[in-house]
C-alpha positions, -999 to 999 in steps of 0.1 A, spaced: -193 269 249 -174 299 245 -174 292 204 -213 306 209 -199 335 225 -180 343 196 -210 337 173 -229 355 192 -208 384 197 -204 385 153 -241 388 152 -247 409 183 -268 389 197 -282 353 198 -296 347 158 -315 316 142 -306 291 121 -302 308 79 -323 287 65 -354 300 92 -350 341 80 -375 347 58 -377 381 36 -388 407 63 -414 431 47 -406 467 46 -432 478 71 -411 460 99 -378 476 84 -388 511 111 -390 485 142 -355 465 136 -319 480 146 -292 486 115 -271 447 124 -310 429 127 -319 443 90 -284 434 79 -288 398 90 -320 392 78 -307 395 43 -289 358 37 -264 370 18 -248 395 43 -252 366 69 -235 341 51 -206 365 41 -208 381 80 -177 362 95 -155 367 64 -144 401 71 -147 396 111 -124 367 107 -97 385 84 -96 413 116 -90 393 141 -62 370 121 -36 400 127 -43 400 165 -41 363 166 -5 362 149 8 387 168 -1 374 200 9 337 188 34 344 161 65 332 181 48 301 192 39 292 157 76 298 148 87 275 170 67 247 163 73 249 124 112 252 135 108 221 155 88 204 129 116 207 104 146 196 126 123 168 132 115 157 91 153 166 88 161 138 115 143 113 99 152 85 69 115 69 66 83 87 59 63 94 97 24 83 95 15 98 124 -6 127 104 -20 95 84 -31 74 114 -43 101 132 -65 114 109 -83 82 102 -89 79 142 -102 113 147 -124 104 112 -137 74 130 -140 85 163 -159 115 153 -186 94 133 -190 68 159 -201 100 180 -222 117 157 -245 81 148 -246 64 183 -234 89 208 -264 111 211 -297 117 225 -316 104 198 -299 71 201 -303 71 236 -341 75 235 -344 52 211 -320 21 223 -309 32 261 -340 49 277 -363 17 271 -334 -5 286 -337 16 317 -372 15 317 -370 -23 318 -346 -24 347 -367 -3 362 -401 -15 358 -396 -50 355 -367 -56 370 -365 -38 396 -339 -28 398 -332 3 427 -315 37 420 -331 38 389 -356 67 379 -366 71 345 -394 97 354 -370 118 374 -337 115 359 -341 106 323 -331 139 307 -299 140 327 -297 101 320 -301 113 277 -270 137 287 -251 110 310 -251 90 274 -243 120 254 -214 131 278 -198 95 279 -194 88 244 -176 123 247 -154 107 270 -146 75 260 -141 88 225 -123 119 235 -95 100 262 -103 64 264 -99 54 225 -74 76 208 -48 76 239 -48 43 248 -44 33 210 -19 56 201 3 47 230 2 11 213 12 25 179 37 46 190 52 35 222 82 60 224 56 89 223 48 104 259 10 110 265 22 134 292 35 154 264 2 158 245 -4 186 269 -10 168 301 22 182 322 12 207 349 47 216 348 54 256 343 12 261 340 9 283 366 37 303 349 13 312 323 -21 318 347 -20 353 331 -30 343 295 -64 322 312 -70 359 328 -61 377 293 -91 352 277 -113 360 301 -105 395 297 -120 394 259 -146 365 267 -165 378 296 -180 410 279 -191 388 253 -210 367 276 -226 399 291 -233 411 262 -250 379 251 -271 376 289 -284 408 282 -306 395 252 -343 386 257 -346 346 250 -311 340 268 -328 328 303 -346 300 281 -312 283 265 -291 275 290 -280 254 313 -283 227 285 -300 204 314 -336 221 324 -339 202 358 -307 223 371 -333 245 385 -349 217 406 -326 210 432 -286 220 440 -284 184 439 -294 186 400 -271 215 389 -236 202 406 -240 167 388 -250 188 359 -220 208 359 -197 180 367 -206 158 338 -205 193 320 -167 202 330 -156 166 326 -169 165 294 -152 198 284 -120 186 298 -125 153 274 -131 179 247 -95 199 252 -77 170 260 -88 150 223 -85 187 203 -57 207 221 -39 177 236 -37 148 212 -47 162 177 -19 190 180 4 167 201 1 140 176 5 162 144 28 192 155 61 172 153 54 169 113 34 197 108 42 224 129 19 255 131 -1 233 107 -12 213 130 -35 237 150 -50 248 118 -56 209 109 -69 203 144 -96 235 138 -113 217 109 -127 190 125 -132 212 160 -154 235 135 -172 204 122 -186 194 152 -205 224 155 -222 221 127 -265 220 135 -258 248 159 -264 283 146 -243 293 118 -226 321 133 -214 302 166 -200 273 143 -179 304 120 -168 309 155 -156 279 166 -129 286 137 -114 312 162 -118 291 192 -98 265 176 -67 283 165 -66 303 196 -74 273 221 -49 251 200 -20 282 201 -27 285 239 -22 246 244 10 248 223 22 284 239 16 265 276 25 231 265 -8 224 282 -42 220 276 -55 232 315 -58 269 307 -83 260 277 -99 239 303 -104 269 325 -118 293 301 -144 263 291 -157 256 322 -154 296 335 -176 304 307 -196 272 309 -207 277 348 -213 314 344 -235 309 313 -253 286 336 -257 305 368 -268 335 349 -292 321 327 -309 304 359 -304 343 376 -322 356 347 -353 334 346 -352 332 388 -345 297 382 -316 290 409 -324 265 432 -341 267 467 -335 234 481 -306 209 480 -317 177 471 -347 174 443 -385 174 457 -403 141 464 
């Protein structure tokens, strides 16, 4: 979520996909501001988050740099410690590899509508079977799909099987412990400090209203938006807990500072299909989300900038359109 603010903050604004800019003719030059003429050239675009990137690295490091320290201290006491070569980088690579593809083929909408949404439509139809309502649910039954392969991939593979691999490693440890978080509630407030004018500046633009929330019945009912949100959060807190949690947790003791780095690649991939500026972002959300998880041995403060940023999106895209909800349960 908050990786689009980040792209969107780089470009000033929501911006399409590269490949759907065309050459703007000259006449239309007069009527664009200086960042909208520079972005509609695809060169500048593509070459945009370079510079913006190599900027922000200083602040980054110095707000991390001792955390980073640590961890590549720790790393090397541990590789000194040990007699036999540690696959841990090894095997979790090839889960995250696995995991991640299993997602991308058969956990999204377009496999629910083809395999799922008939299924329901049988239990529904034929069956009849009660509770289910294709007609009124089905989009939030497509994201009920889409959100659970989230999960289950996210928590309910990767933990359970590396606890089997590597029974002396603590779970707890892979940023789970609530131990000293409220210690560090000032660094959530310090993310929300550089996050929130992003997302004003990104509710201010014209087409905002019609993207979010993700979910287009949340405007139907209260009943609608809560569930909505709650998959949402869960789903986010899935998210952190695979990325921040168990990627770092399971790489740092090798790796070090290296491991949030090697966690950011695939957190970057993921992104990919969304607009090419948001997915440049997620770069940034993935070394400073994965530093936060290692500065707070936790991943809860990354959990609470997501779903800060994710609800707020929501609630003032629905303000914007005068979508919000006047009734608590959907009509009919």
């Amino acid at each position: 979520m908050w990786t689009g603010l980040l792209g969107a903050a780089l470009a000033l604004g929501p911006v399409p996909s590269p490949l759907s800019v065309p050459p703007l003719p000259w006449t239309r030059l007069h009527q664009m501001s200086w960042i909208d003429v520079l972005l509609s050239h695809q060169a500048v675009k593509a070459l945009l988050p370079v510079p913006v990137l190599a900027a922000l690295a200083p602040l980054v490091w110095w707000f991390f740099r001792d955390t980073w320290k640590r961890l590549d201290r720790e790393a090397a006491e541990y590789r000194a410690s040990r007699t036999s070569p540690d696959y841990r980088p090894m095997v979790c690579m090839v889960i995250v590899a696995i995991v991640l593809t299993l997602q991308e083929y058969y956990g999204g909408r377009g496999f629910y509508e083809a395999n799922i949404r008939p299924w329901l439509v049988d239990l529904e139809s034929r069956q009849h079977i009660h509770g289910v309502n294709v007609d009124r649910y089905d989009e939030f039954y497509g994201y009920c799909w889409w959100a659970g392969a989230r999960i289950v991939g996210y928590v309910f593979v990767p933990l359970p099987l590396w606890k089997l691999l590597f029974p002396r490693d603590s779970l707890l440890d892979m940023g789970l412990r609530v131990r000293g978080f409220f210690r560090h509630l000032w660094i959530y407030g310090l993310c929300l400090a550089f996050v929130i004018p992003a997302m004003l500046l990104v509710a201010s633009q014209p087409d905002f209203g019609t993207y979010y929330p993700f979910y287009k019945q949340s405007s139907r009912s209260w009943f609608d938006l809560l569930i909505w949100e709650g998959l949402y959060f869960v789903q986010f807190f899935a998210l952190e807990v695979f990325f921040r949690g168990w990627i770092v947790g399971a790489l740092r003791k090798t790796m070090g500072a290296g491991a949030i780095v090697a966690m950011a690649v695939p957190y970057c991939m993921i992104h990919y299909g969304k607009p090419y500026l948001e997915a440049n972002g997620a770069i940034v959300a993935g070394i400073v989300l994965g530093s936060l998880a290692m500065r707070t041995r936790s991943v809860y403060a990354g959990f609470l900038v997501h779903i800060t940023v994710a609800g707020s999106m929501d609630l003032l895209a629905l303000w914007h359109r005068a979508g919000l909800p006047t009734q608590f349960w959907p009509p009919g």
